[in-house]
PLY file of the C-alpha trace (Angstrom):
ply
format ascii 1.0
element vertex 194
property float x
property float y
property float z
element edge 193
property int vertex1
property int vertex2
end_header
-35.22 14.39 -24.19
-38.38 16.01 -24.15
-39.46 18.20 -27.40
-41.98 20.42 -25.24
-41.06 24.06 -24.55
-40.50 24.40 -20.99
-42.94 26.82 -19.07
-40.01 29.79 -19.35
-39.84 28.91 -23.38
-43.68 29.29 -23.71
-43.89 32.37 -21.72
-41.42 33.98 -23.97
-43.18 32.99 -26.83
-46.35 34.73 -25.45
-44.44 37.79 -24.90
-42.77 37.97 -28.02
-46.40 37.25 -30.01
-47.67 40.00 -27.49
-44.92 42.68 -28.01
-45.09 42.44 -31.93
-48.79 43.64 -31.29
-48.15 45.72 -28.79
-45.46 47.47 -30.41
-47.77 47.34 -33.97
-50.15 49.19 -32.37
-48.08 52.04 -30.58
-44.66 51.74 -31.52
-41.29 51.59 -30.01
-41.58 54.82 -28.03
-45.53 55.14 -27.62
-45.40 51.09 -25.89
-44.60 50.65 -22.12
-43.35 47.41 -21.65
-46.25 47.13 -19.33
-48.69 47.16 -22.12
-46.56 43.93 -23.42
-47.20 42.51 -20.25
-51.06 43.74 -20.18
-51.45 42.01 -23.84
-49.55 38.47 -22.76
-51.76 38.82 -19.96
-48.36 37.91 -17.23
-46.84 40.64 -15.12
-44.50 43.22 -16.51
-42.03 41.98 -13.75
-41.79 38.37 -15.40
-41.43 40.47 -18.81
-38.14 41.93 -17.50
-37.10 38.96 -16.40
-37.47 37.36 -19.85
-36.29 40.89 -21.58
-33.93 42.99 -19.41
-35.00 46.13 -21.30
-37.12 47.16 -23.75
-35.02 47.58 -26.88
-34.30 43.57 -25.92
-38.27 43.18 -26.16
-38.80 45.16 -29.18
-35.53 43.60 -30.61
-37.19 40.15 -30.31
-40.38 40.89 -31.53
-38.35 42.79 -35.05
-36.83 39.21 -35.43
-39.70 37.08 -35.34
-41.19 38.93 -37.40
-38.21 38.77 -40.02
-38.20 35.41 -39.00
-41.53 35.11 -40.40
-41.29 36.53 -43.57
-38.56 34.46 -44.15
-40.64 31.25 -43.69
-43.02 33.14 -45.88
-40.77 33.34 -48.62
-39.14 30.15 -48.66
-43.04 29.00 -49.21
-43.41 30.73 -51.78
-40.37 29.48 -53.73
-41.07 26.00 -52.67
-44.61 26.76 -54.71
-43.59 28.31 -57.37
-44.82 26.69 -60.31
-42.09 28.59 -62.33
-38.69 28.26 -60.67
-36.89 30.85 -63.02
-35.80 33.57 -60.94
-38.78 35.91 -62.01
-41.18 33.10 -61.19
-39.63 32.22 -57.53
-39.17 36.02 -56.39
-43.32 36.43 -57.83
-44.06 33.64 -55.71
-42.21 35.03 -52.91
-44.05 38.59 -53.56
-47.66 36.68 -53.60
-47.12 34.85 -50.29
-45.60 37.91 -48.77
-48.64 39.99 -50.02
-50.90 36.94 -47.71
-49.07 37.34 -44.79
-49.01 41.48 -44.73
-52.57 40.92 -44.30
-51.81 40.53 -40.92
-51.34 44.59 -39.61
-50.04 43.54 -36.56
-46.73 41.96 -39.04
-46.98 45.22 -41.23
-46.87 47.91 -38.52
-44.17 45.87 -36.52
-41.90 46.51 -39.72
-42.93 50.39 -40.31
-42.22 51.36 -36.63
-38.83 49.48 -36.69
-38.06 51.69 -39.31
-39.66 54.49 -37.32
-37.34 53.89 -34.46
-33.82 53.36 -36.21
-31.89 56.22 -34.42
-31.71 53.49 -31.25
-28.51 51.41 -32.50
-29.53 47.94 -31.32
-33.12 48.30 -33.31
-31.28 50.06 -36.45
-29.05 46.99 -36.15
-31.97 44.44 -35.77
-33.48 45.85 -38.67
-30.01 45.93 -40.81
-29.84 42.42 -40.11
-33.38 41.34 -40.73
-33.30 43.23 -44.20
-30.19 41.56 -44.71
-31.47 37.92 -44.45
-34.28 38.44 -46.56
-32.55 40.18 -49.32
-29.49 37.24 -48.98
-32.59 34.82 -48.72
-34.55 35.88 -52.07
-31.44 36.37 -54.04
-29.60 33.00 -52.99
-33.47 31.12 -53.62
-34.31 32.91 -56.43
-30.75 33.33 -58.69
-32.17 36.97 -59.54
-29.66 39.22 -60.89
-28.90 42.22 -57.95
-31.55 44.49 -59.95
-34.26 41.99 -60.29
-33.84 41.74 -56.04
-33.50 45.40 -55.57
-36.79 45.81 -57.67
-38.15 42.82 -55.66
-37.52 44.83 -51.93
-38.47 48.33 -53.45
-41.41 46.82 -54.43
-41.85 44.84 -51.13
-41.75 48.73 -49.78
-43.97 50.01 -51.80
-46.65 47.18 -50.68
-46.01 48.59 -47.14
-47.05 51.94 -48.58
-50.02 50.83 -50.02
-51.35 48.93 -47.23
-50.62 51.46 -44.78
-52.07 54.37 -46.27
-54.77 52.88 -47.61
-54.19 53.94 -51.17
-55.97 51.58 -52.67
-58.87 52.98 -51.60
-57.97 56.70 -53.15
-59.66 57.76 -56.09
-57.00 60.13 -57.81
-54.76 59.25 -60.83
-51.70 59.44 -58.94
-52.95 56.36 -56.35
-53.86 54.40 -59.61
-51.03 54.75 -60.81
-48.91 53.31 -58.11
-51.44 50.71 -57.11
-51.65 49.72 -60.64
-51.55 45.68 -61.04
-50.54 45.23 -57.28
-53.03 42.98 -55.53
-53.27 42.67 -51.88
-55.75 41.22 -49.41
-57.73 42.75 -46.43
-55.97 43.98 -43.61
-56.62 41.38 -40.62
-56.20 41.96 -37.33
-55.66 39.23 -34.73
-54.87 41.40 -31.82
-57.51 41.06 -28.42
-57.14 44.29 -27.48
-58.15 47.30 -29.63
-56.17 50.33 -30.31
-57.63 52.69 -28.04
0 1
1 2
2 3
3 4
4 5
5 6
6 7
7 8
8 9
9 10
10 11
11 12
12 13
13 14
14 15
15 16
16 17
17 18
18 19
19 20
20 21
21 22
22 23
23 24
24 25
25 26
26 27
27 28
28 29
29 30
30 31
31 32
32 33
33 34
34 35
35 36
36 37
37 38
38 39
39 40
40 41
41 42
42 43
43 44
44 45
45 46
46 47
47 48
48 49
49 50
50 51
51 52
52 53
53 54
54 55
55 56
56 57
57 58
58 59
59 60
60 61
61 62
62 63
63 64
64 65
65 66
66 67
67 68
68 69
69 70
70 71
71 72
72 73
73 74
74 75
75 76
76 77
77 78
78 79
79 80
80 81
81 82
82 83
83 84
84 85
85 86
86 87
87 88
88 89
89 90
90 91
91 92
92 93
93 94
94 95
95 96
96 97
97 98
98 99
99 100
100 101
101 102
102 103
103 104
104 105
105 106
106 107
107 108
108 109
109 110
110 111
111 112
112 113
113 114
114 115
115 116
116 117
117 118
118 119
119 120
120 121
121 122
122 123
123 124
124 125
125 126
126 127
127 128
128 129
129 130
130 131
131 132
132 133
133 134
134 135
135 136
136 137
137 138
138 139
139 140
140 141
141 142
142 143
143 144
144 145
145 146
146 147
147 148
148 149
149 150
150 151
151 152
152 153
153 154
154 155
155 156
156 157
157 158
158 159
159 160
160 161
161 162
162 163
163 164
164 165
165 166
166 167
167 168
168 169
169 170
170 171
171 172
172 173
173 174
174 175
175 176
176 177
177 178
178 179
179 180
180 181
181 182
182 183
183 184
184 185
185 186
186 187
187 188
188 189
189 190
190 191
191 192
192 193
């Protein structure tokens, strides 16, 4: 049996990779699924085909991102030169920090949170939260407040990064900044936000 994704398999790949910046750019409600179809550079029919509507689409695109940060984490535990629960759920926080860097990632999470009154996306996103926190807390043998603190935290990187605060001169963006470390936004998208 062959290990190679068929042509179908690889086409949804590209239109998941595609939606998640698509979506990152826009949002759930600001994205036509044509604009999916535009960045995976295949026709928004075949899109359909693949995702039947566009809550399945954006519902995709929420878990491979979750999926991601997932794979992120268990890196970071498998790095961790301390593997005390403080030391694996640090490690976790560092490579999650890395792989934030990547906007399109970021903004995928803050619209799914931005479009939680559709039930299927709310769901995703209950879910997705769900496996990381189960994730960090079964890796990490954290007490339930040392992971709370851990996804607060993961949160308040979001804010950061998203609002640039780190760049804001007032005592008040020091202050929450203070001792959190995270690198330059990339962007890997081939289409700019217009």
């Amino acid at each position: 049996m062959s290990s190679t994704l068929s042509t179908s398999d690889l086409r949804r790949e590209t239109v998941i990779t595609a939606a998640i910046t698509a979506f990152a750019r826009s949002g759930y409600l600001g994205t036509p699924t044509s604009a999916v179809a535009e960045e995976a550079d295949i026709s928004t029919a075949y899109v359909f085909k693949l995702f039947p509507t566009k809550e399945a689409l954006f519902v995709a695109a929420l878990t491979r991102c979750i999926e991601l940060i997932v794979q992120t984490l268990e890196r970071g535990a498998a790095a961790a030169k301390d593997q005390t629960p403080k030391g694996i759920l640090d490690a976790m926080g560092e490579q999650y920090a890395e792989l934030i860097a990547d906007r399109d990632l970021l903004m995928m999470q803050v619209h799914a949170q931005s479009a939680c009154d559709i039930d299927v996306i709310r769901q995703a996103l209950r879910d997705g939260i769900g496996s990381i926190t189960r994730y960090a807390s079964t890796r990490s043998g954290a007490s339930d407040d040392a992971v709370q603190a851990f996804m607060a935290y993961g949160q308040l990187c979001h804010l950061i990064v998203t609002a640039g605060l780190d760049a804001v001169d007032a005592p008040w963006a020091k202050g929450l900044v203070a001792g959190i470390r995270h690198p330059q936004p990339t962007k890997k998208s081939k289409k700019k936000a217009s």
